[in-house]
N, C-alpha and C positions, 0 to 999 in steps of 0.2 A: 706465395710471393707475388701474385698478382693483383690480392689485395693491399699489398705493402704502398701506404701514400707515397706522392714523388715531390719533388721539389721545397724549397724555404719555405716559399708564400703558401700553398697550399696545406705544408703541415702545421703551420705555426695558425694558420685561420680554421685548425678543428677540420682539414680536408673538403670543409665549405666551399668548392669551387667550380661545381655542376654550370652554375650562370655567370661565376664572377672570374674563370679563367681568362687571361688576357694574351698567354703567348703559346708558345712547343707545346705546353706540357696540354693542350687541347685535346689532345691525340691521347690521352689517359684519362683525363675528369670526364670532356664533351666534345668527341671529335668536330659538331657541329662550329665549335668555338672557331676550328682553322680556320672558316670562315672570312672572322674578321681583322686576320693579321693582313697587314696590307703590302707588306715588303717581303723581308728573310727575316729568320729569327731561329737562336737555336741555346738550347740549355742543357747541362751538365750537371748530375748528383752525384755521391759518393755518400754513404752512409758506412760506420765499422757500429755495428751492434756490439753485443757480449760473446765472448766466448770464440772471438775469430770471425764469427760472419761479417762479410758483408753485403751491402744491396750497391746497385750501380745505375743508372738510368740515364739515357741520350736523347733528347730529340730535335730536328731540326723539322724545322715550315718552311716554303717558300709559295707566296701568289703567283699563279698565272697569269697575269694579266687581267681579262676581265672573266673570266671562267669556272676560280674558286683557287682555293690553296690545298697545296699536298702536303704531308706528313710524313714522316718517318721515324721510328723511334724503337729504341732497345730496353729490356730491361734485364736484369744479369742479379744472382741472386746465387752465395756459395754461403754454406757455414765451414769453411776451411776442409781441411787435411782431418781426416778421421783414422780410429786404429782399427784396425780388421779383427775381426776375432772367428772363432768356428763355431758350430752349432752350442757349444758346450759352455761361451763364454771366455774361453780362452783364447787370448792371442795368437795370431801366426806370425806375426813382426814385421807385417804390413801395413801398409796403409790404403786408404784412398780416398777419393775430393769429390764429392755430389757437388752437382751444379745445375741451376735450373735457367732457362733460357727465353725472352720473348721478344719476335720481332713486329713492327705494326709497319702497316703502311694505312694512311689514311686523307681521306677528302672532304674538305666543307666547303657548302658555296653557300651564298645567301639570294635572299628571294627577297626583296624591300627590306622590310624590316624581320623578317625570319630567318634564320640561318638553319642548313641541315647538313648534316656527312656522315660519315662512314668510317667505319676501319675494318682492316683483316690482318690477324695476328697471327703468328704461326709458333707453338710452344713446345719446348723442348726439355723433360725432365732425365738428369743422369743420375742413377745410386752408381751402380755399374754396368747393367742393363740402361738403355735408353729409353724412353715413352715419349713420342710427337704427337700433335695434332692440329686442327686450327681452328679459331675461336672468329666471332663478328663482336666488333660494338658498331653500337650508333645511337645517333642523339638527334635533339633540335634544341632552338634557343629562341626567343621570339623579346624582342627589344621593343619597349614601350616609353623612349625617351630615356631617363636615367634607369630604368627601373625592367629587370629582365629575367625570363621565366623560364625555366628548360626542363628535360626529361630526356631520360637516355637510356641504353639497355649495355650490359657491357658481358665480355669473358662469355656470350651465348655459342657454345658446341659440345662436338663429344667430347669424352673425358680422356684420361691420359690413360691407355691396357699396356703394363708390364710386361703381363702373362694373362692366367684368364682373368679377370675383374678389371673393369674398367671405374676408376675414381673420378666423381665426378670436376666440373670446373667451375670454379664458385660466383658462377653465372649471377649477377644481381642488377638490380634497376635505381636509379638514380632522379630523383626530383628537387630541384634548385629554383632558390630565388636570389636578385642582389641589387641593392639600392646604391649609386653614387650619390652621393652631396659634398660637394665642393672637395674639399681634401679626405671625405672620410667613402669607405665602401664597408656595408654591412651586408654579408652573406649567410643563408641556409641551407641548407640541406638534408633533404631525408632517404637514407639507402637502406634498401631491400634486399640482406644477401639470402642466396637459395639454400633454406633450411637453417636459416640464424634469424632470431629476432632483428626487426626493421631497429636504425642507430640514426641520431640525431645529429651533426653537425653543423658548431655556430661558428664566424668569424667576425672579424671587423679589423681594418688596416686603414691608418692615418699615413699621408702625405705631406711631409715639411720637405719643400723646397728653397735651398738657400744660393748666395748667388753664385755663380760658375756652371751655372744648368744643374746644380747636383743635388737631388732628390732624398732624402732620410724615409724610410717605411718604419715604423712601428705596425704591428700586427699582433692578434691574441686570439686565440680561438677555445671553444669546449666542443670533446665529440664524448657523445656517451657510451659508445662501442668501447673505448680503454675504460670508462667507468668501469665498467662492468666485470674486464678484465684483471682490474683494480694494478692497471696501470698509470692511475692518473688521467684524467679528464682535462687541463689544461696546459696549453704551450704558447 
C-alpha cells in the first residue's frame, strides 16, 4: 500500500510528480517539495477499489515562517471484512479486517534555488497479529526558472517481522523532471523500486482559467509500471 499513488493530479499525470508536485501531497512524491508551499495547505483522498478495498490518504503543510515547512500526512489502506477459515479451509464463521497503516511527519526548506527535506514514517501492518516499523524518505529539487529537476529516496528501513521473517519495504528511488509554459506543465519521471524493473511516468496538465478566479485542469498522464501489469497505461 505504500506504493499505492495519492491524489487526482498526481494519478491522472502517470504519478509524474517527483519535480511537478505543488502542495500536501509533497510529503509522498518529494518531501523536498514542502519547501515551496508558502502558507497552509491540506488534501484529502478516498479511493473504493474492487472487492471492498479501500485506500485513504491526509495531508496537511504549513510554513514556518522563514525556516521551511512541516508535513504531516496519513495513509490508511483495508480490503474490507474477510472470512476466517482453519487450517483445512473451512470456515469457523468468523470474520476479520486487515488493515495497513502509515504516518509521515516531514520537513522541506529551500536554499536559493534548491529545495531539501525529509520525512519519518512510522508503519503499521494488521492480519491479526500486528507488524510495526519506521521507514525515511528524502528528496531535493533544484529550480532553474520554469524548468526543475529532483531525486529522492523513499520507504528506506527495516521491513515489517510478524514472526520470524522479516518482509522487506519496497524501498525505491525516484528521478523527476517538469517544465511550466504558460498554462501547460509537462512532467517525468523515472522510479526505481527494490527488486522490480525501473517504471517510466509521463504527465502533462493544461490550465484554463475563466473569470470568478476559477481555474479548469485538464491532465493525462502514461506510467508503464500498470503497462506491464496490463492494467492500462493511461489516465
Amino acid at each position: 500500500f505504500l506504493e499505492l499513488p495519492v491524489g487526482a493530479r498526481g494519478i491522472a499525470m502517470g504519478s509524474a510528480q517527483g519535480a511537478a508536485v505543488n502542495d500536501a501531497k509533497a510529503l509522498y512524491y518529494n518531501p523536498a517539495a514542502l519547501a515551496s508551499i508558502t502558507g497552509g495547505n491540506a488534501v484529502f483522498m478516498h479511493s473504493a477499489y474492487f472487492e471492498g478495498m479501500t485506500y485513504d490518504y491526509l495531508s496537511a503543510a504549513q510554513r514556518m515562517r522563514d525556516w521551511g515547512t512541516l508535513g504531516f500526512g496519513v495513509q490508511y489502506f483495508t480490503p474490507g471484512s474477510l472470512e476466517e477459515v482453519d487450517n483445512t479451509g473451512t470456515s469457523t464463521g468468523g470474520s476479520f479486517k486487515p488493515a495497513d497503516l502509515a504516518t509521515s511527519l516531514g520537513y522541506g526548506r529551500n536554499l536559493g534555488d534548491l529545495e531539501l527535506g525529509a520525512g519519518m514514517k512510522y508503519v503499521s501492518s494488521k492480519i491479526q497479529a500486528t507488524a510495526t516499523t519506521f521507514a525515511v524518505d528524502m528528496g531535493a529539487r533544484y529550480r532553474m526558472g520554469q524548468f526543475a529537476l529532483s531525486g529522492g529516496l523513499a520507504n528506506i528501513g527495516q521491513g515489517l517481522k510478524f514472526r520470524e521473517k522479516r518482509d522487506s519495504l519496497p524501498a525505491s528511488m525516484r528521478l523527476g523532471s517538469s517544465l511550466e509554459l504558460r498554462r501547460w506543465v509537462l512532467a517525468m519521471d523515472l522510479v526505481s523500486p527494490r527488486g522490480a524493473s525501473p517504471f517510466l511516468g509521463l504527465g502533462v496538465e493544461y490550465a484554463y482559467t475563466i473569470p470568478e478566479r476559477t481555474t479548469i485542469f485538464g491532465r493525462a498522464g502514461y506510467n508503464s509500471r500498470t503497462a506491464s501489469s496490463q492494467l492500462g497505461t493511461t489516465a
